[in-house]
N, C-alpha and C positions, 0 to 999 in steps of 0.2 A: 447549411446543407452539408459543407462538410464535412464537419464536426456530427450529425444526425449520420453519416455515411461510416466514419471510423466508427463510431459507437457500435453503427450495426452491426460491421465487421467484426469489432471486438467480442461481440455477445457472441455471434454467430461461433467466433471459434473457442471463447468458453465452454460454449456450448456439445460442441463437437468433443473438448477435453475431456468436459465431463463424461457425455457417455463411452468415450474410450476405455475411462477408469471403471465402470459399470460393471465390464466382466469379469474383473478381478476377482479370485477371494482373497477369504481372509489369509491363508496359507501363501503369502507371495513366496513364490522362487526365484523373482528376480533379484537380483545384487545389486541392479543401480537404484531401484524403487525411484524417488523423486515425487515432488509436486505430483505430475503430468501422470505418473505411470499407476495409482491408485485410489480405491473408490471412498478410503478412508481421508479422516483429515489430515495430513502431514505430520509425521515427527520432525523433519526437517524444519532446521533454523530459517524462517521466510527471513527476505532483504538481507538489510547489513544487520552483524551480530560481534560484538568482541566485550573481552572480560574489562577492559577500561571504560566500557560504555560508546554506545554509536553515537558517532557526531550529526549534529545539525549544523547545518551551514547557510547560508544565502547565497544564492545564484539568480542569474534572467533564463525567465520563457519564452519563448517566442511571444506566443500570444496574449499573457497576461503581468511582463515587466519583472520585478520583483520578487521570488517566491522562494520558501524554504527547501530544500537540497539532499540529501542522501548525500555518505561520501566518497560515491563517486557522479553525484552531480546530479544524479539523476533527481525530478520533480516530486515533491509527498504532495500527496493528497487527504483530503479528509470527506467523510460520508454524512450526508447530511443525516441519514437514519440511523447514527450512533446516538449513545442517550446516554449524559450522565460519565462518561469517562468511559462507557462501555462500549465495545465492539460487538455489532450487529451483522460482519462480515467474516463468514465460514464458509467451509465447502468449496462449491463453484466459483463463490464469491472472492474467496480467500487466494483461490488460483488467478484470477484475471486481478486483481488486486493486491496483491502479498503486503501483510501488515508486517510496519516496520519492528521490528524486535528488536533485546540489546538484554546483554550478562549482567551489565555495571549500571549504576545512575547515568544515564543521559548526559553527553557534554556538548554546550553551544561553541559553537564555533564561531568566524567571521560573521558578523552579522544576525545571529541569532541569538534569542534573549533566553540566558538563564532561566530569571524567573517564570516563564511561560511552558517551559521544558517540565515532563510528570512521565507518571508509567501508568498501565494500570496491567492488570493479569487476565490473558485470554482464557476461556474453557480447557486448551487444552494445557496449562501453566504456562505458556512463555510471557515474558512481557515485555508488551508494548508501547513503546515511545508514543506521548502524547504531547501537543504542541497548546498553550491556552482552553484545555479542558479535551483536547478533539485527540483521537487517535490518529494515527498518521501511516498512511499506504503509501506503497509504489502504484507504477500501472504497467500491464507488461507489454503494451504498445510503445513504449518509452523507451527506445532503444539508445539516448545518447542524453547528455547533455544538453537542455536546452528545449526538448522537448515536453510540448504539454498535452500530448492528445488525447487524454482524461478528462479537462475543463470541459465544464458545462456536461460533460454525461450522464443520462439518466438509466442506471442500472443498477438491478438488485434490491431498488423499490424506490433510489431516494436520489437526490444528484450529488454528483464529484467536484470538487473545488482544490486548487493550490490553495495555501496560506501565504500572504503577506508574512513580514521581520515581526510585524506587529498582532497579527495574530487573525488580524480580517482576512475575510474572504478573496482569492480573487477569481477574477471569471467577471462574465458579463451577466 
């Protein structure tokens, strides 16, 4: 129920972002632009970004033990309606979920395995850190360390899962 209650929360204020972004044109005048403030898809670098490559690491979830990490801790996720190394998450999707991107080849950290570590290139060029074939999100309810309140979500058509060190699923 919980977990059914954040989710809806979450959509709800996607949802809201979205149409926020709706009246913009294309002529922004604003200077801060961001994610939030436009109806286009982001220029800006989503997640972590740097020229030596974004770390993976392994951290615990509250509620799913073991999972791969951002590095500042924060939980990736992956979409069950990606296909083939490709990202199926844009737009509205891409705001309540920012996909992890990175300048350089991927570097595993503590607990994360090299070999499972890939990229692949989103629509709009950047790329994407992918973990054992799966692209890899943040989730922006996820304010800390430690936090999984993504697991088990059904949004955007398909559900949300942490990765295991190893590459499986977790979630219930």
């Amino acid at each position: 129920m919980k977990k059914t209650l954040i989710a809806t929360a979450a959509l709800a204020l996607i949802g809201v972002l979205a149409l926020a972004g709706c009246g913009s044109s294309n002529s922004s005048s604003s200077s801060s632009g961001g994610a939030y403030g436009s109806s286009e898809e982001s220029t800006t670098k989503p997640a972590a970004s740097s020229s030596e490559g974004t770390a993976i690491t392994v951290g615990t979830a509250s509620g799913v033990g073991k999972v791969l990490v951002d590095s500042k801790g924060l939980t990736l996720y992956y979409f069950q309606k990606d296909q083939g190394e490709k990202s199926a998450c844009y737009g509205a999707c891409a705001k309540g979920w920012p996909p992890l991107t990175t300048e350089g080849k991927p570097q595993a950290g503590e607990g994360a395995m090299a070999s499972k570590l890939g990229t692949t290139k989103r629509k709009d060029g950047t790329t994407q850190v992918t973990y054992a074939g799966w692209p890899l999100y943040t989730f922006v309810e996820d304010k800390k360390p430690g936090e999984d309140n993504g697991t088990d979500s059904k949004a955007f058509g398909a559900s949300w899962y942490p990765l295991h060190p190893n590459g499986e699923k977790a979630g219930h």
